[in-house]
N, CA, C and O atoms as a GROMACS GRO file, in nm:
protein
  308
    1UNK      N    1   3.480  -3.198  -2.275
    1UNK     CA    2   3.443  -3.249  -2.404
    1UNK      C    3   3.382  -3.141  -2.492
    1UNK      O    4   3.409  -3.124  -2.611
    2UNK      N    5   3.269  -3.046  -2.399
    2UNK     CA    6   3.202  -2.981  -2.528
    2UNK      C    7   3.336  -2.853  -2.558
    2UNK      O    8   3.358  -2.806  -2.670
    3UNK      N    9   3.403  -2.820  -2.450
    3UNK     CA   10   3.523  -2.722  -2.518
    3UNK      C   11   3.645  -2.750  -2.641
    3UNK      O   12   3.724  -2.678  -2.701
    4UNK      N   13   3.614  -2.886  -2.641
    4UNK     CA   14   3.724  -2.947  -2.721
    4UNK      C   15   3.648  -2.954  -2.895
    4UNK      O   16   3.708  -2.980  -3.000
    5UNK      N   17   3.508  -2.923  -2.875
    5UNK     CA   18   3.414  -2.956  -2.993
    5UNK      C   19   3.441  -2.850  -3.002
    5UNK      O   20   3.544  -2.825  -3.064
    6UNK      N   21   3.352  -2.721  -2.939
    6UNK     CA   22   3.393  -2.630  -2.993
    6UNK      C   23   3.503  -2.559  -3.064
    6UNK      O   24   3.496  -2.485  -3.163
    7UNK      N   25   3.637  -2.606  -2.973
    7UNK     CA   26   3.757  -2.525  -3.054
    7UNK      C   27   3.797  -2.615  -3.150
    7UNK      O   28   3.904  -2.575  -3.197
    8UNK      N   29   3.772  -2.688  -3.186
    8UNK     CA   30   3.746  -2.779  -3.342
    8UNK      C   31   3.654  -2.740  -3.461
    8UNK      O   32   3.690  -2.738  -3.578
    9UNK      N   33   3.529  -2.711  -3.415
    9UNK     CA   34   3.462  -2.654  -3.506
    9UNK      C   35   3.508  -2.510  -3.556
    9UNK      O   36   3.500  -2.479  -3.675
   10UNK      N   37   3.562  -2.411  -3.448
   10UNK     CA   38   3.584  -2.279  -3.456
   10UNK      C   39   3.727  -2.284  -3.554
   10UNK      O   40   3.736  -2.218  -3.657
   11UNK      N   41   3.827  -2.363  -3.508
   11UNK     CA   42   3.978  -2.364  -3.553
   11UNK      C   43   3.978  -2.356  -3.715
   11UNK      O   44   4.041  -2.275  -3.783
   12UNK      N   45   3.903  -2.447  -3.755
   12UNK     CA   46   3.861  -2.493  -3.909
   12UNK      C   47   3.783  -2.364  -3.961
   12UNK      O   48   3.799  -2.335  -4.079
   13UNK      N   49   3.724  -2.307  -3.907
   13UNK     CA   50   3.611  -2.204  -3.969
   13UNK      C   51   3.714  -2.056  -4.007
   13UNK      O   52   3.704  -2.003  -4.118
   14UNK      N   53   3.797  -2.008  -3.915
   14UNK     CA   54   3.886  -1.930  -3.880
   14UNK      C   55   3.987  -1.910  -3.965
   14UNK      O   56   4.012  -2.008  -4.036
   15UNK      N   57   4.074  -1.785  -3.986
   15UNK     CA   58   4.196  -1.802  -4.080
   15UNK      C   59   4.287  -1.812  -3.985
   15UNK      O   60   4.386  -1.884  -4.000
   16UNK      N   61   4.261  -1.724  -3.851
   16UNK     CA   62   4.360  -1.759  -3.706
   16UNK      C   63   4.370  -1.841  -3.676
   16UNK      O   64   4.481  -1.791  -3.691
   17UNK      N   65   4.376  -1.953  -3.634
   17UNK     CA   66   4.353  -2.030  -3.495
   17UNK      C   67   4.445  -2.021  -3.403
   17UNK      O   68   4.437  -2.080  -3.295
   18UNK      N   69   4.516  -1.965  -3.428
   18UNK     CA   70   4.574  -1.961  -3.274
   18UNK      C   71   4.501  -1.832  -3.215
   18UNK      O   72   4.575  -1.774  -3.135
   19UNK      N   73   4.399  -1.780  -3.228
   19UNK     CA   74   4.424  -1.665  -3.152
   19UNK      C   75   4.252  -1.714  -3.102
   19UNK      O   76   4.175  -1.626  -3.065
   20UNK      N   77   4.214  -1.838  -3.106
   20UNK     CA   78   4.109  -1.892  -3.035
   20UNK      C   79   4.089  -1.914  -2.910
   20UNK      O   80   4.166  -2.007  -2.888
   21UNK      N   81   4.038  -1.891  -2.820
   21UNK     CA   82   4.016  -1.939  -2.698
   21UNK      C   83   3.864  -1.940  -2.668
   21UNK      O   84   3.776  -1.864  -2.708
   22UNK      N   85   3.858  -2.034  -2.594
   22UNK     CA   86   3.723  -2.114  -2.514
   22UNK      C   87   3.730  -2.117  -2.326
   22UNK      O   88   3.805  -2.189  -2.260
   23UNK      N   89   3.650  -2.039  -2.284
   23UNK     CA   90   3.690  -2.040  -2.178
   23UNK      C   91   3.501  -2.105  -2.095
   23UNK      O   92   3.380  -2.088  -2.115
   24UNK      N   93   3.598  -2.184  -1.996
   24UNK     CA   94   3.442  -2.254  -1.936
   24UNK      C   95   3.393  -2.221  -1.811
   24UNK      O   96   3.476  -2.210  -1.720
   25UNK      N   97   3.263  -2.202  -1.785
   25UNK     CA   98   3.251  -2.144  -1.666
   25UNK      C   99   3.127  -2.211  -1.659
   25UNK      O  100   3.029  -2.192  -1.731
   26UNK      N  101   3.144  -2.326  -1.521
   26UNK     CA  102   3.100  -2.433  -1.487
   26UNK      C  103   2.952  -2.415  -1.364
   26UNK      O  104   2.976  -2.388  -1.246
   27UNK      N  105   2.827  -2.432  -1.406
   27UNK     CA  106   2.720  -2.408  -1.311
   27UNK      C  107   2.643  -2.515  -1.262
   27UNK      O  108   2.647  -2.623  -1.320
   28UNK      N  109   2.577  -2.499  -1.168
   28UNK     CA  110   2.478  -2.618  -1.100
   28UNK      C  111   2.426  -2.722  -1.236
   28UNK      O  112   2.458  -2.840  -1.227
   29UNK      N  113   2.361  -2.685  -1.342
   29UNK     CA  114   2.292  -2.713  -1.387
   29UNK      C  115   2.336  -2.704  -1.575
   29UNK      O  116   2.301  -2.788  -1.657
   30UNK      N  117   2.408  -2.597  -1.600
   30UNK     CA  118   2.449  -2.530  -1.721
   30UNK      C  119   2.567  -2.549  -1.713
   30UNK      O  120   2.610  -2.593  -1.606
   31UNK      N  121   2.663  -2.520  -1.830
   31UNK     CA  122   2.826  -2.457  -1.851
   31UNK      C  123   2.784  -2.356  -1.959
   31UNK      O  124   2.704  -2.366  -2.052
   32UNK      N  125   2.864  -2.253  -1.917
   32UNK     CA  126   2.889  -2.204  -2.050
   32UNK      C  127   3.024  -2.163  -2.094
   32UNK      O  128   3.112  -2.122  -2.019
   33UNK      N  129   3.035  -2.183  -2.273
   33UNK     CA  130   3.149  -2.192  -2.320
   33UNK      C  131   3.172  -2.043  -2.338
   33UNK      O  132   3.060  -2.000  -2.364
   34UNK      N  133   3.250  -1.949  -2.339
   34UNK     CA  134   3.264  -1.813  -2.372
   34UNK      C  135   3.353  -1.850  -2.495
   34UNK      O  136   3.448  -1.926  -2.478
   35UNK      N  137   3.330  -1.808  -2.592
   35UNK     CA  138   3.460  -1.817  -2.708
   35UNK      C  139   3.503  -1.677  -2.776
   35UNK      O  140   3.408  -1.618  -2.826
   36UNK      N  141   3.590  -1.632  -2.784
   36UNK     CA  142   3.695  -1.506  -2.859
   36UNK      C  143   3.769  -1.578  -2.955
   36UNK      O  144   3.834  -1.682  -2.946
   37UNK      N  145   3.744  -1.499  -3.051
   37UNK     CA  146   3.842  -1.514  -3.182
   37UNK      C  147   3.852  -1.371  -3.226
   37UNK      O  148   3.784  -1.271  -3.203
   38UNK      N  149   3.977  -1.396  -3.309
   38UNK     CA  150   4.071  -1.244  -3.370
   38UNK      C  151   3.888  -1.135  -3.444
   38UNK      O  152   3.791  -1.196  -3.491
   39UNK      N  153   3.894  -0.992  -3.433
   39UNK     CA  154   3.864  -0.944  -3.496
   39UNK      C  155   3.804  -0.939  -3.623
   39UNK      O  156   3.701  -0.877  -3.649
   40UNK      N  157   3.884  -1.019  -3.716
   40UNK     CA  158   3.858  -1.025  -3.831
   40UNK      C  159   3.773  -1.160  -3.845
   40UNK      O  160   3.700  -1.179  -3.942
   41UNK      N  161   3.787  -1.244  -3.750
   41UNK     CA  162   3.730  -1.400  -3.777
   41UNK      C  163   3.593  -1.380  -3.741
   41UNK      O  164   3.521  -1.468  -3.788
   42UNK      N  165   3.526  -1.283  -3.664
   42UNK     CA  166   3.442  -1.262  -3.586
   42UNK      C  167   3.288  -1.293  -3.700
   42UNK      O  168   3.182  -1.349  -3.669
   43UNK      N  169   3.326  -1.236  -3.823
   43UNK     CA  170   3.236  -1.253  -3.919
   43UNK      C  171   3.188  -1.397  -3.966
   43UNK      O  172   3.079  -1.438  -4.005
   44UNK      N  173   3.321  -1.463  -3.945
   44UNK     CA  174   3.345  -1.608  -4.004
   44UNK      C  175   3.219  -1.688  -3.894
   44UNK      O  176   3.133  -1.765  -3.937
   45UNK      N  177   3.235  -1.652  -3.761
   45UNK     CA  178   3.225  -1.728  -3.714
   45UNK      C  179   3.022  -1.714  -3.617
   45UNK      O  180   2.946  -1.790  -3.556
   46UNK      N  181   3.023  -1.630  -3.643
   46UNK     CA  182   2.864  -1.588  -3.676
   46UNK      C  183   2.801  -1.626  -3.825
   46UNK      O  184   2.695  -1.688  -3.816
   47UNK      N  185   2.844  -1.602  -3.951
   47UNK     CA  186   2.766  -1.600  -4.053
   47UNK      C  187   2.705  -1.499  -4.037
   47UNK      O  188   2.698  -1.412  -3.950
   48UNK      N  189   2.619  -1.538  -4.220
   48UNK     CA  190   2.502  -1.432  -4.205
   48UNK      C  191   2.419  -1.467  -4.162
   48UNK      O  192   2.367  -1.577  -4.178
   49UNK      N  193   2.374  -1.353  -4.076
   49UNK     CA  194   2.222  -1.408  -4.013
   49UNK      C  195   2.193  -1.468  -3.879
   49UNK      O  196   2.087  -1.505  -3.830
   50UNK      N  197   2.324  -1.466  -3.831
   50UNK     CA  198   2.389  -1.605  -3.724
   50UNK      C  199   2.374  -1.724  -3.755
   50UNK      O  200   2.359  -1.803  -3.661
   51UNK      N  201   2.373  -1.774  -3.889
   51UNK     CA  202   2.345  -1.919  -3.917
   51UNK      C  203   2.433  -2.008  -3.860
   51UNK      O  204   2.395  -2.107  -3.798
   52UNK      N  205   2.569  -1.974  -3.880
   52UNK     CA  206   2.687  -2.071  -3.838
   52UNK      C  207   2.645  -2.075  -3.705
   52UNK      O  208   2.589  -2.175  -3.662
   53UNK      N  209   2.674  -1.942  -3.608
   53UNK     CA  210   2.680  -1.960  -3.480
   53UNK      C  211   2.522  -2.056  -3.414
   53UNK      O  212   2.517  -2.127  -3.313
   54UNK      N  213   2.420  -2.026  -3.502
   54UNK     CA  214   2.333  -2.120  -3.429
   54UNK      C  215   2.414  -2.231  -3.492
   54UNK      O  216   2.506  -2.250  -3.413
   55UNK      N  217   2.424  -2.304  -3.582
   55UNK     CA  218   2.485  -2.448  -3.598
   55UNK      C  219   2.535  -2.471  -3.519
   55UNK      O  220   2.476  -2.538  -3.434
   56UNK      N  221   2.646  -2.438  -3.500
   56UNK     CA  222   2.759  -2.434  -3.349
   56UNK      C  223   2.651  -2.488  -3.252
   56UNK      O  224   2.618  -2.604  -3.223
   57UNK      N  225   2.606  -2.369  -3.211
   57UNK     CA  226   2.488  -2.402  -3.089
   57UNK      C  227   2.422  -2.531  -3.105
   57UNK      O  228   2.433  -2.616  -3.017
   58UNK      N  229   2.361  -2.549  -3.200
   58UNK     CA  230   2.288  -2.684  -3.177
   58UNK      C  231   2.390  -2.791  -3.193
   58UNK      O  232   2.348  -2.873  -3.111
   59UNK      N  233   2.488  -2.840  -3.242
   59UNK     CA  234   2.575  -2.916  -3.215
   59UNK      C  235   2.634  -2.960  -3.068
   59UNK      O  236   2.657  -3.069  -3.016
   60UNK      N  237   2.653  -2.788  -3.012
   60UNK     CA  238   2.679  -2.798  -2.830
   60UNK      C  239   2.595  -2.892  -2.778
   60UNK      O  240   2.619  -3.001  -2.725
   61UNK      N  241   2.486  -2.832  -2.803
   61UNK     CA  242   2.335  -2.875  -2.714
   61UNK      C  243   2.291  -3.030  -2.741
   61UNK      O  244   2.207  -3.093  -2.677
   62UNK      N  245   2.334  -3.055  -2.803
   62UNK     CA  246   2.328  -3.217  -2.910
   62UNK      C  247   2.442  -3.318  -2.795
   62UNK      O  248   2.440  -3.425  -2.734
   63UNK      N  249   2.527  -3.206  -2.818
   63UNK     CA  250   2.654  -3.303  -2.745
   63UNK      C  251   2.661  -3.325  -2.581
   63UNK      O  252   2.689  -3.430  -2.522
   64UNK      N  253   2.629  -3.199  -2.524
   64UNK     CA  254   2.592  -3.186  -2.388
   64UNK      C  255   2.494  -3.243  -2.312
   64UNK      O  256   2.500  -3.285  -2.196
   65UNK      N  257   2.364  -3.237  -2.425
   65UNK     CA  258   2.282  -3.362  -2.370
   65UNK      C  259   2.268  -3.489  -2.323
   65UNK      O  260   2.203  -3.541  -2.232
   66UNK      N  261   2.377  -3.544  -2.444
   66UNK     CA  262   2.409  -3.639  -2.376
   66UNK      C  263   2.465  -3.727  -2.271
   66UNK      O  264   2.444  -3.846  -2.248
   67UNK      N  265   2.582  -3.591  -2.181
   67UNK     CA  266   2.628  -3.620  -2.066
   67UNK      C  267   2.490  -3.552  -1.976
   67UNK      O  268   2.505  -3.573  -1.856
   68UNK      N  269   2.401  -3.498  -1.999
   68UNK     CA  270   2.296  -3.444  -1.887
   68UNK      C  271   2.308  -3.334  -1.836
   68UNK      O  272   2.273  -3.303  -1.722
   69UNK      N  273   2.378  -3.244  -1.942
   69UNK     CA  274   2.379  -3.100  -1.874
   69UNK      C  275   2.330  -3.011  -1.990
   69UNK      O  276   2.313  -3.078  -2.092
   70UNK      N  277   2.304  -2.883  -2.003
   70UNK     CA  278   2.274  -2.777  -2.058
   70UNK      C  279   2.400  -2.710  -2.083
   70UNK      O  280   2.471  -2.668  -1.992
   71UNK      N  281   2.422  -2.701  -2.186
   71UNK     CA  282   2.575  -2.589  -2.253
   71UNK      C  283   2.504  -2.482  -2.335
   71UNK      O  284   2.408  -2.498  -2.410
   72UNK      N  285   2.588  -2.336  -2.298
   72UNK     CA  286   2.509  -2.229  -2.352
   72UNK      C  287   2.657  -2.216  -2.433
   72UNK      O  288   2.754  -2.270  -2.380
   73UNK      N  289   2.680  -2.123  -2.600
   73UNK     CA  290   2.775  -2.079  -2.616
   73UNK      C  291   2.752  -1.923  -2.619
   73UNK      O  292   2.648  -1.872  -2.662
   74UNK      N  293   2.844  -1.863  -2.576
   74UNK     CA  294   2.854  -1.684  -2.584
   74UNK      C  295   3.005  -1.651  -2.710
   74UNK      O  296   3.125  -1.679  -2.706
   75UNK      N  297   2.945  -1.603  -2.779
   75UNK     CA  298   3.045  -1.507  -2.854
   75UNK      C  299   3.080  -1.387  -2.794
   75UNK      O  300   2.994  -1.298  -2.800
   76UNK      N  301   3.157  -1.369  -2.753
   76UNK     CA  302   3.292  -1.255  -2.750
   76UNK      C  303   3.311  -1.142  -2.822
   76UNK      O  304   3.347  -1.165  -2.937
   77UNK      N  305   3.298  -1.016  -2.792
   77UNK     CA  306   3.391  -0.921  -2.882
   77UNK      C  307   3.570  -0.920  -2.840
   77UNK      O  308   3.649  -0.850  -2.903
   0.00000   0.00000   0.00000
């Protein structure tokens, strides 16, 4: 579920989307989402300041809570 939020929020933000990927890597307690996007989107998808990417983040953490787990997101070079 939270990979499917994420590459929804990211797809829309992006001029790529196909060149999105979300990859999950599943822990006792946590997941975390790893996400890569093209080069050029990389700006898009941080903001300034990291504003977007915290948004992102707290949206995860919003959503994950509610099944009872902890979701971290990592941006990618």
């Amino acid at each position: 579920m939270e990979k499917d939020l994420v590459e929804y929020i990211v797809k829309s933000l992006v001029d790529d989307p196909a060149s999105v990927e979300v990859t999950v890597v599943e822990g006792e307690k946590s997941t975390i989402l790893e996400l890569r996007v093209a080069a050029a989107d990389i700006g898009k998808v941080i903001g300034k300041n990291g504003r977007i990417a915290k948004a992102i983040r707290t949206v995860l953490q919003a959503a994950s809570a509610k099944g009872g787990k902890h979701a971290v997101l990592e941006i990618l070079d």
